[in-house]
C-alpha positions in Angstrom: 0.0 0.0 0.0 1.8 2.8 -1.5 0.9 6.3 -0.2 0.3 8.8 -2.6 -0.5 11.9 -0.4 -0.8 14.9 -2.7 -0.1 18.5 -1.0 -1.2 21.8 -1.8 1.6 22.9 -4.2 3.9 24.6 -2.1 7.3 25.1 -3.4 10.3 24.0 -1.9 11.9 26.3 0.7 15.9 26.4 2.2 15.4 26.8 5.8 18.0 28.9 7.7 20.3 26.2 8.8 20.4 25.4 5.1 18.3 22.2 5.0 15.9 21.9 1.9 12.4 21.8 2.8 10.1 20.3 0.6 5.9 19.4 1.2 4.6 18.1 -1.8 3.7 14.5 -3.0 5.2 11.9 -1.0 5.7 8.5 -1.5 6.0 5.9 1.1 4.7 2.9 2.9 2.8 3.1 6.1 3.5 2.2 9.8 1.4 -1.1 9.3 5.1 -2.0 7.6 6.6 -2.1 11.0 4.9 -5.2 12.3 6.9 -7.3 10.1 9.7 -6.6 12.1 7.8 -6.1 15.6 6.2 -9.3 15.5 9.4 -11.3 15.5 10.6 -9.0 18.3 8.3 -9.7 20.8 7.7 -13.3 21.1 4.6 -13.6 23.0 2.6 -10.6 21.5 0.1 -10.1 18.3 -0.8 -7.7 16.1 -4.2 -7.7 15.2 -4.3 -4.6 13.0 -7.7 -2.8 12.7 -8.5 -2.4 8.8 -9.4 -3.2 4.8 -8.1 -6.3 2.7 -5.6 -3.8 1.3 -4.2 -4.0 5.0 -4.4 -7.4 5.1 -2.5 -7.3 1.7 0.2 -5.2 2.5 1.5 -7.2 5.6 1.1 -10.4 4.5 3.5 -9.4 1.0 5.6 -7.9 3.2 5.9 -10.5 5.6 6.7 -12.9 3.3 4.9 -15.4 5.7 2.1 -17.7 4.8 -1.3 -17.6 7.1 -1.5 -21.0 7.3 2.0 -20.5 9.4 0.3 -18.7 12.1 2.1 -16.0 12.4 1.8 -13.3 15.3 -0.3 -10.8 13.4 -3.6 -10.9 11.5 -6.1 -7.8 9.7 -9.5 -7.7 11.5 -11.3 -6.7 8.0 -13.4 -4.0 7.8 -16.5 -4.8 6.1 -18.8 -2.1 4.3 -21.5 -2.4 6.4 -18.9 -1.3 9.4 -18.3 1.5 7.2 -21.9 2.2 6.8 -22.3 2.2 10.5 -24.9 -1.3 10.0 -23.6 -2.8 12.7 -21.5 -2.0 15.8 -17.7 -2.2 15.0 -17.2 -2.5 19.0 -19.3 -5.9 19.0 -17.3 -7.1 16.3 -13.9 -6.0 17.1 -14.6 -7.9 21.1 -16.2 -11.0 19.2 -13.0 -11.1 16.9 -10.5 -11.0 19.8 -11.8 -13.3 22.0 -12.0 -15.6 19.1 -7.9 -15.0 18.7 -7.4 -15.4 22.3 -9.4 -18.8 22.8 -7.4 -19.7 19.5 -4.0 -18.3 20.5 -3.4 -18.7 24.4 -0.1 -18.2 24.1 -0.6 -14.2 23.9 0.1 -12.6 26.5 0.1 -9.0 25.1 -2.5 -7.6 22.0 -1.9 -4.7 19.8 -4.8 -3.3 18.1 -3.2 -1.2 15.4 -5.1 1.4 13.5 -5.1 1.6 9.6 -6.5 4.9 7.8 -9.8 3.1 8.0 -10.7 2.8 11.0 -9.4 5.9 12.1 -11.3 7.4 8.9 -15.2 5.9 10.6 -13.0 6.8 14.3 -12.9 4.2 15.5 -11.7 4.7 19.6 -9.4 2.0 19.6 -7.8 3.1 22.9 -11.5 2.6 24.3 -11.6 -1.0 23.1 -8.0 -1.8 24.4 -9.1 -0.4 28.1 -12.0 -2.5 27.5 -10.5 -5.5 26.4 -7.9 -5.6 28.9 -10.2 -5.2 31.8 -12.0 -7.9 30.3 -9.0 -10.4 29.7 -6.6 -9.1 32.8 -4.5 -10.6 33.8 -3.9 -13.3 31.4 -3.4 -10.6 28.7 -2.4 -7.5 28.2 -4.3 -5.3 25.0 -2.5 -2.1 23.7 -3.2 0.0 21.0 -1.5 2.6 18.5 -1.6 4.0 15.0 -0.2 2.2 11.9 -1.9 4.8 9.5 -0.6 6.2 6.5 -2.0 9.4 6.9 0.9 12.1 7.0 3.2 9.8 8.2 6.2 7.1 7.4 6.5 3.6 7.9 9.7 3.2 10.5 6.9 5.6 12.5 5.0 2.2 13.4 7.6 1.2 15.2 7.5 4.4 17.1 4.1 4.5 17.7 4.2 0.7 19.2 6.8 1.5 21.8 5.7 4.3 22.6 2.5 2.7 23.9 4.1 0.6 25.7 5.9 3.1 28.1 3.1 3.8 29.8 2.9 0.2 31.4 6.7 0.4 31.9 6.9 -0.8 35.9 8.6 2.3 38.5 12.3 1.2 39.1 13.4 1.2 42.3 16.1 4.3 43.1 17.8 2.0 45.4 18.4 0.3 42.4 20.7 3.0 41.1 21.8 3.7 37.5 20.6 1.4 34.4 20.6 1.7 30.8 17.8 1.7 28.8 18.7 0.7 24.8 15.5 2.0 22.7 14.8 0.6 19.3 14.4 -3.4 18.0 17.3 -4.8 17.2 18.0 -8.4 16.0 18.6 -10.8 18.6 21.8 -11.6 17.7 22.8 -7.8 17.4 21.3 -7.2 20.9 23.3 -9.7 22.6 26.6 -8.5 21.3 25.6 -5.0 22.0 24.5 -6.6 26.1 27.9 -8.1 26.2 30.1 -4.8 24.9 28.6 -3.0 28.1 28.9 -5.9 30.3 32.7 -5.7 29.4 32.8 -1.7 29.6 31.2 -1.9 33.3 27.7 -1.3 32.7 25.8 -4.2 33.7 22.3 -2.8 34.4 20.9 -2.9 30.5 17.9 -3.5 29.3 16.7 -2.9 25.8 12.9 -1.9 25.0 11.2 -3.9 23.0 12.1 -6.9 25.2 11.7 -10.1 23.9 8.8 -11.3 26.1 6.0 -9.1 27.5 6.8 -10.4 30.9 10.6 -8.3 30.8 9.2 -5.1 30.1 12.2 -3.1 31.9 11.3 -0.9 34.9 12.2 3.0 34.5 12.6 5.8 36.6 14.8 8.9 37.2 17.9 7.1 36.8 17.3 5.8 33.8 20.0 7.0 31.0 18.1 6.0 27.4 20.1 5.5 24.2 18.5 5.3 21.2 19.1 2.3 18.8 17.3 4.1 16.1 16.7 7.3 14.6 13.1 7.7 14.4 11.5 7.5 17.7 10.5 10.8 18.6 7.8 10.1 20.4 8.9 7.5 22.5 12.1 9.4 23.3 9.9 11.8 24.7 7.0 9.8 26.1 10.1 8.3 28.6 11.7 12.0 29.2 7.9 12.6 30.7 8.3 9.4 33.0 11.8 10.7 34.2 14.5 9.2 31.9 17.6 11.3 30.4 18.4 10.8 26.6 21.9 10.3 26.0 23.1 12.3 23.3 25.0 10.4 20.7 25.5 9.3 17.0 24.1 5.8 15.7 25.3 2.7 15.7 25.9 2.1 11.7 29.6 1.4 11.0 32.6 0.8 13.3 32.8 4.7 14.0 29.3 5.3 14.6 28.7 2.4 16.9 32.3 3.0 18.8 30.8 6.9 19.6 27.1 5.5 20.2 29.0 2.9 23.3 31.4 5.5 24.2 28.5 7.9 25.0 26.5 5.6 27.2 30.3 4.8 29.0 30.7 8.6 29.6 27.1 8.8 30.9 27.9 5.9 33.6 31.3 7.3 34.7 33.7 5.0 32.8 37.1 6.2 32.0 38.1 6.7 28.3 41.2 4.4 28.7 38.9 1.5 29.7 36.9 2.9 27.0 39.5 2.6 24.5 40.9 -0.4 25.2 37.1 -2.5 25.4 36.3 -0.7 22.1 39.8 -0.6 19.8 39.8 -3.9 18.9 36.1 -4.2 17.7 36.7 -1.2 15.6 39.5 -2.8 14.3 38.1 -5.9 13.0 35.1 -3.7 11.9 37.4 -1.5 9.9 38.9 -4.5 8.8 35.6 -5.9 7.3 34.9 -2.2 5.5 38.4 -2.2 3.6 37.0 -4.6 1.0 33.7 -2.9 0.5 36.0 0.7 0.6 37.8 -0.4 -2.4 34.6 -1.2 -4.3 32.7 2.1 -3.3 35.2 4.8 -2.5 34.0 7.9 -5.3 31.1 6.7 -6.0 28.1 9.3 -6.2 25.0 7.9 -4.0 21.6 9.6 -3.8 19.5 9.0 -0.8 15.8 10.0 -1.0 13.7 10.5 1.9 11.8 7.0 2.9 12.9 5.6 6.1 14.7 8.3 8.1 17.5 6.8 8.6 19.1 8.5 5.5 21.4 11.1 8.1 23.0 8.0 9.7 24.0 6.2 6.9 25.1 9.4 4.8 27.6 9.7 7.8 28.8 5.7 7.5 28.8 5.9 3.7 30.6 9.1 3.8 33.1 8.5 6.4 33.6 5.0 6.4 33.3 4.1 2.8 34.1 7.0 1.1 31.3 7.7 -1.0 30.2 10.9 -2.5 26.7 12.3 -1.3 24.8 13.9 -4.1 21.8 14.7 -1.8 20.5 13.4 1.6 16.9 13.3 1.6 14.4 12.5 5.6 11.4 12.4 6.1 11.2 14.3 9.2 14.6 15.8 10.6 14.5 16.0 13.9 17.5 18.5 14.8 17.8 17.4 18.7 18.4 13.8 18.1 20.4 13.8 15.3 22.6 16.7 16.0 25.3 14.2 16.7 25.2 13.2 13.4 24.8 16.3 11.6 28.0 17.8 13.0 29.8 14.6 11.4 28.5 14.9 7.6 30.8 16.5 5.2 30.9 20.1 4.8 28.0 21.1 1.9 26.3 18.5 1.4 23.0 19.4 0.2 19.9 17.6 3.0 16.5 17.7 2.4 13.4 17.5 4.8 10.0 16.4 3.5 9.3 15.2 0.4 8.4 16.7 -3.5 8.7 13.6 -5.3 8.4 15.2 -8.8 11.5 17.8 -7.8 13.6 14.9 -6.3 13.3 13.2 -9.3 14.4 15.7 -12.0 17.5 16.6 -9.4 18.2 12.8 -9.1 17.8 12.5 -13.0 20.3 15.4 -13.4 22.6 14.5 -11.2 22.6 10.7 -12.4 24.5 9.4 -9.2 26.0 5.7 -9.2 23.9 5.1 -6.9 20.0 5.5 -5.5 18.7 4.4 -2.1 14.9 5.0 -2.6 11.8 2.8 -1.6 10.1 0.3 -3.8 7.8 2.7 -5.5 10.6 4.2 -7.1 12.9 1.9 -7.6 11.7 -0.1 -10.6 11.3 3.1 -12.6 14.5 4.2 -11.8 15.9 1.0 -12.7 14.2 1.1 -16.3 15.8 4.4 -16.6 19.1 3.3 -16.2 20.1 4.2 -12.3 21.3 1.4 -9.9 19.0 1.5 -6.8 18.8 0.3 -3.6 15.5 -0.3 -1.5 15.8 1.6 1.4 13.3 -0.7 3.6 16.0 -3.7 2.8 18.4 -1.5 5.4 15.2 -1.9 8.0 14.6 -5.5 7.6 18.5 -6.3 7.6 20.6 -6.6 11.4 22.8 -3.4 10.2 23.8 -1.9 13.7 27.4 -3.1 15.7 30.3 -3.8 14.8 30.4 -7.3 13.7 27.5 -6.1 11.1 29.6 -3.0 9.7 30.8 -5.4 6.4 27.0 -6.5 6.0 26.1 -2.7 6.0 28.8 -1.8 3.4 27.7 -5.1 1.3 23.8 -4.2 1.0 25.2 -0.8 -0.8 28.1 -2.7 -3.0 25.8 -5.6 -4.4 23.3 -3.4 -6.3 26.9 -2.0 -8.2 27.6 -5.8 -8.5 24.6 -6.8 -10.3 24.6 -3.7 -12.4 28.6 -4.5 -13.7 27.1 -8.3 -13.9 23.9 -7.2 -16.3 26.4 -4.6 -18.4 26.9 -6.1 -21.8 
């Protein structure tokens, strides 16, 4: 399900920090999108989104998992006598969970996501998850957020899910002391080496939200340090700064540089010397550097365009830039937000031209002129690029794919050299 939200036509402006800003058609996937990821997180929950068969359609595609597999997420269908207002979406919504949960007893926590339909008829989902929970405490928990498309971007579900899980985040105990709080899903295998990096640099209260199992949720309170894992989780960042927690400032952890400043930030925060610091981190960066070199030789000059899809374009302009050597044409975002990513701004090459928004028209005819080696882009655009003779890379791939850490620094540098590859492959 392809958003195609046309503005009013409003040109593109240059704010005064120099960023582009652009509002004019956009094209994108919604937050539905981030259950496919979600769902593997958290082990005993389901997403049971709220919406049409085009729902439905859209994250079973994207899934790439067949129904009969029972997976942990299903599209309660919106008929067109619920549209009509014929019968009472309520009745149906509670007739269709308990159904699930007589089915499914090992769920322990239920999402209701909302899709541009039901929040088009407004539907009060939060109403039905209050009621629902009362109804099935304490065997099961039932949450709710928004997965619509409407002025949004799809990383933004996974924003919108965390962020309603804070509040049911249990009060830590200050006798407890200091604990880190890692914010953004991660792989499994990507979240155990990042648990045993700051084991080894001293920090051994860490907990990492999503958790794996409902019944781990990590307890938070005014000593709670939280470092984002990803770039686009506004609201959560700021649902836990309302509950108490500090945000520690720091770049991302894409690359062997990024993720050595993203662990050296949370080491500062808990009082850990930078020699210990050095010495726990070198050789990681090391062998991380070492991975890059190959990828460096195949991608060093090479002119990459990103356009705005998953807003994690800032973060991997720095690694491509820094790290790999690449050229930035343009660095397009969604939504920039200044605070969080100020870290990274500061370490982008002098110049380079960043844009906010999105005017897919404009992008276009500056991509087309500027006729980089390389595209990062979402699906929509990508195939007619590709007819047109660009190399492209889907920028939802970089979502779906363990990227952060050290030890995944070459597979980061790969997902950017194999497009190149196929393209030298294809040349006749």
């Amino acid at each position: 399900m392809t958003i195609h939200a046309q503005a009013c036509a409003v040109p593109s402006t240059s704010s005064p920090d120099g960023v582009l800003r652009q509002r004019g058609q956009r094209e994108v996937f919604c937050g539905l999108t981030g259950i496919v990821w979600l769902h593997r997180k958290i082990q005993d929950a389901f997403f049971l989104v709220v919406g049409s068969r085009t729902c439905a359609h859209l994250i079973q595609s994207a899934a790439g998992v067949m129904i009969f597999a029972e997976p942990r997420f299903a599209t309660a269908i919106m008929e067109e006598r619920d549209l009509a207002g014929l019968v009472d979406a309520n009745d149906e919504l509670d007739r269709i969970v308990a159904q699930l949960l007589a089915r499914r007893p090992d769920i322990k926590l239920l999402f209701l996501v909302g899709s541009c339909p039901s929040e088009v008829i407004k539907l009060d989902l939060s109403r039905a998850a209050l009621r629902l929970s009362q109804r099935f405490a304490p065997g099961v928990r039932v949450l709710n957020y928004s997965g619509s498309g409407i002025e949004t971007t799809f990383t933004q579900g996974e924003d919108a899910c965390l962020a309603s899980l804070v509040p049911v985040l249990p009060v830590a105990d200050r006798a407890s002391g200091p604990s880190l709080l890692v914010v953004g899903a991660l792989a499994d295998v990507v979240e155990d080496q990042f648990r045993r990096i700051f084991v080894s640099l001293g920090i051994d209260q860490v907990a990492f939200l999503p958790p794996r199992r409902s019944s781990e949720l990590p307890a938070i309170g005014l000593e709670t340090r939280v470092l984002l894992a990803q770039p686009f989780l506004g609201d959560t960042a700021r649902a836990l700064e309302e509950r108490g927690c500090r945000r520690i400032a720091a770049p991302f952890p894409l690359g062997g540089e990024g993720t050595a400043l993203w662990l050296a930030a949370a080491a500062d925060a808990f009082g850990v010397s930078r020699a210990h610091v050095d010495r726990t981190l070198a050789p990681l960066q090391a062998r991380a550097e070492r991975a890059l070199a190959r990828y460096r030789a195949q991608l060093a000059g090479r002119r990459v365009f990103l356009f705005p899809d998953s807003q994690i374009e800032i973060p991997l302009a720095r690694f491509l830039a820094r790290e790999i050597g690449m050229e930035l044409v343009e660095v397009g975002t969604p939504y920039l937000h200044r605070e969080h990513l100020a870290s990274e701004l500061k370490l982008l090459p002098q110049g380079v031209l960043l844009s906010e928004g999105q005017d897919v028209e404009r992008q276009l005819d500056r991509c087309r002129a500027a006729r980089p080696d390389l595209v990062v882009c979402g699906l929509g655009l990508a195939n007619p690029l590709e007819a047109e003779g660009l190399t492209t890379k889907w920028s939802i791939e970089l979502i779906f794919t363990p990227i952060q850490g050290f030890e995944q620094a070459g597979d980061l540098a790969e997902l950017f050299a194999r497009p190149l590859l196929r393209q030298t492959r294809l040349a006749v």
